[in-house]
N, C-alpha and C positions, 0 to 999 in steps of 0.2 A: 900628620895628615892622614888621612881616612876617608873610605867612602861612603859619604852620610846621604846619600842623592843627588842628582845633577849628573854633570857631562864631566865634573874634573873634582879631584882629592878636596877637603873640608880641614879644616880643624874645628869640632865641634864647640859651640859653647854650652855649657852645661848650667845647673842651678846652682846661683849662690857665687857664679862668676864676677869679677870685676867689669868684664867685660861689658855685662848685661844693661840694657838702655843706658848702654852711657854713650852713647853716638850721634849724642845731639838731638833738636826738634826734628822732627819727619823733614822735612825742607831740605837737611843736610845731606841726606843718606838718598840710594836710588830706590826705586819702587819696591823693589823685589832683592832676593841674596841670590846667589851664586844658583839654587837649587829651583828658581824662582817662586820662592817662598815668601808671602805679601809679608811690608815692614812699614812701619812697628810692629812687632808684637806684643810691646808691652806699652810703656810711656812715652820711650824714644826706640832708635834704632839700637841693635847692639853694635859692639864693634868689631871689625870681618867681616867675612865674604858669607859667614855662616850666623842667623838667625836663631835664635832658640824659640823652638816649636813649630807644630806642622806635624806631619804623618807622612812616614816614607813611604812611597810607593813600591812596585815588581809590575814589570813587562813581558806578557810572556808573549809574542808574535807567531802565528801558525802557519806551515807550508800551504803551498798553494800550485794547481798544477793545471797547465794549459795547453793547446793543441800549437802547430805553430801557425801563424795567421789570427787565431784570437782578436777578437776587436775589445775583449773583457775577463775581466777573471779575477773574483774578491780576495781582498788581502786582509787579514783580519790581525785585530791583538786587543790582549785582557788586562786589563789595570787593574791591579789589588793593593789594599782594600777597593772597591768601588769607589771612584772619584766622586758619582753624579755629575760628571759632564766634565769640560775639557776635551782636547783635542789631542790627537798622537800625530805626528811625522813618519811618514811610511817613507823609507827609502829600499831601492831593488837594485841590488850590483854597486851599493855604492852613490847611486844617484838619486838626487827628491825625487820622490813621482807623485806626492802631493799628501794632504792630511784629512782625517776624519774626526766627527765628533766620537765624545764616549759616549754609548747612550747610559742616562739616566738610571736604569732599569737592571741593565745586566752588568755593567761595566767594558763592554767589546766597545771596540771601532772598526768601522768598516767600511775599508776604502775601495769602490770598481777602478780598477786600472788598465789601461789598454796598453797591453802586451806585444801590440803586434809588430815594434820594430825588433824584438827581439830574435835571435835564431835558437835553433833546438842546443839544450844544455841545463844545467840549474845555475841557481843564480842566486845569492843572498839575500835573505831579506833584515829588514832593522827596522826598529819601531821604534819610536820614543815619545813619550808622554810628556806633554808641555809642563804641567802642572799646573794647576785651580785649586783658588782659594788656597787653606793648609794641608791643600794635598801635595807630595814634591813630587820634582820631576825624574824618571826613571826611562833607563834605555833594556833591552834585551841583551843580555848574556852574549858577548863576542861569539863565543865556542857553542852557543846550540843549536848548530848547525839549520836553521831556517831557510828553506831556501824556497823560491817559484822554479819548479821544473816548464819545461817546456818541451813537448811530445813531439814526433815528429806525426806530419799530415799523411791523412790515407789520399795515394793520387796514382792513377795507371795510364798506361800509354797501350793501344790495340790495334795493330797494323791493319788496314784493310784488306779482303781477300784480290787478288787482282784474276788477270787470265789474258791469255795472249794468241795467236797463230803461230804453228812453227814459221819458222823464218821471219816473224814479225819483228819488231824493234820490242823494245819493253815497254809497255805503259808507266805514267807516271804514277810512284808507289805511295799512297798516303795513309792517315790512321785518326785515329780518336785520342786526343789527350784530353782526363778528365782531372781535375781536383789541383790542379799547378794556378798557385796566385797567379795572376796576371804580371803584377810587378817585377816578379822573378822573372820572365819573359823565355820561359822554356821551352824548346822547339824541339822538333827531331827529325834524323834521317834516317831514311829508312833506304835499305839494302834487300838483297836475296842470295839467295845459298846458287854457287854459279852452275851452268847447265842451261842446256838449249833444246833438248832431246825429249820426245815425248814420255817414251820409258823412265826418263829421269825422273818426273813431274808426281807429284806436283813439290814446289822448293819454297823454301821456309822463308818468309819475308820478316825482319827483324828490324829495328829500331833502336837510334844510338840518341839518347839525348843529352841537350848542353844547356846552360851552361853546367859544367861539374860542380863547380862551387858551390850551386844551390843545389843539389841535387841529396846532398845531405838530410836536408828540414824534408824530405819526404820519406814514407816507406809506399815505397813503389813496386 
């Protein structure tokens, strides 16, 4: 067994094999072999999982890098030789996120993907090429390391200035948060450096925000 294309090992047939259309009328056999590589190729189907003829494919999938919140962010990958069409499987982390044609012309596909449930980190990417017509189908290299990063968001919090009488109570302290998704539901409290004394003054009003867990996916 050997990997001749597709998702799992082959035993090739080669020329001059026994093998070769001896696999019955087309009716017999399924559409396609293991590689999904169209059958007959010849008179009849051969016999296996493995067809003889076609044209192996290579997958190469490109990073890809996004802010966090993203509603979009192209995921691309190269089919060679150039199929002329057919479709690739983009999966991220693991999971489908959906498929692209090849174009035509240059042999990419290229899928917009919205990113945004994702939190800041990288993330793998996989591509795999259905295969069309005797072109087979081919997946991207385990190990070369493709990944979608994911940035974190510019977002700041700006206390407002306050002011008070001596002997007064403190007013309520509040501020500006900009650039925090809404989803995240990020609030803050906001505090002052203690003193009640004019000479003290003026003291530094400062801002705790939660929840922590998200506070991560931002640079703040």
């Amino acid at each position: 067994l050997a990997n001749n294309g597709g998702f799992t090992s082959t035993m090739a047939v080669s020329a001059g094999s026994s093998a070769l259309d001896a696999g019955g009328v087309t009716t017999a056999c399924a559409a396609t072999d293991q590689r999904g590589l169209s059958r007959p190729q010849g008179t009849a189907c051969d016999v296996g999982a493995f067809e003889f003829g076609g044209t192996s494919t290579t997958t190469a999938a490109g990073s890809a890098v996004a802010t966090y919140g993203d509603a979009s962010v192209n995921v691309t990958a190269t089919v060679s030789p150039n199929p002329g069409g057919g479709s690739v499987q983009f999966f991220v982390n693991g999971n489908p996120v959906g498929s692209a044609t090849v174009n035509a012309g240059t042999g990419v596909a290229t899928l917009s993907y919205n990113p945004s449930a994702l939190t800041v980190g990288s993330y793998p990417i996989r591509a795999d090429f259905l295969g069309s017509g005797n072109f087979l189908s081919s997946t991207i290299n385990p190990g070369s390391n493709v990944t979608l990063t994911i940035n974190q968001k510019t977002a700041s919090v700006t206390p407002s200035a306050a002011s008070k009488n001596y002997g007064d109570a403190d007013p309520v302290l509040t501020g500006t948060l900009v650039g925090f998704l809404p989803a995240d539901n990020v609030t803050a409290a906001y505090s002052r450096t203690a003193g009640e004394s004019v000479a003290g003054s003026p003291y530094t009003i400062s801002a705790t925000l939660s929840p922590v867990g998200a506070l991560g996916n931002y640079d703040i």
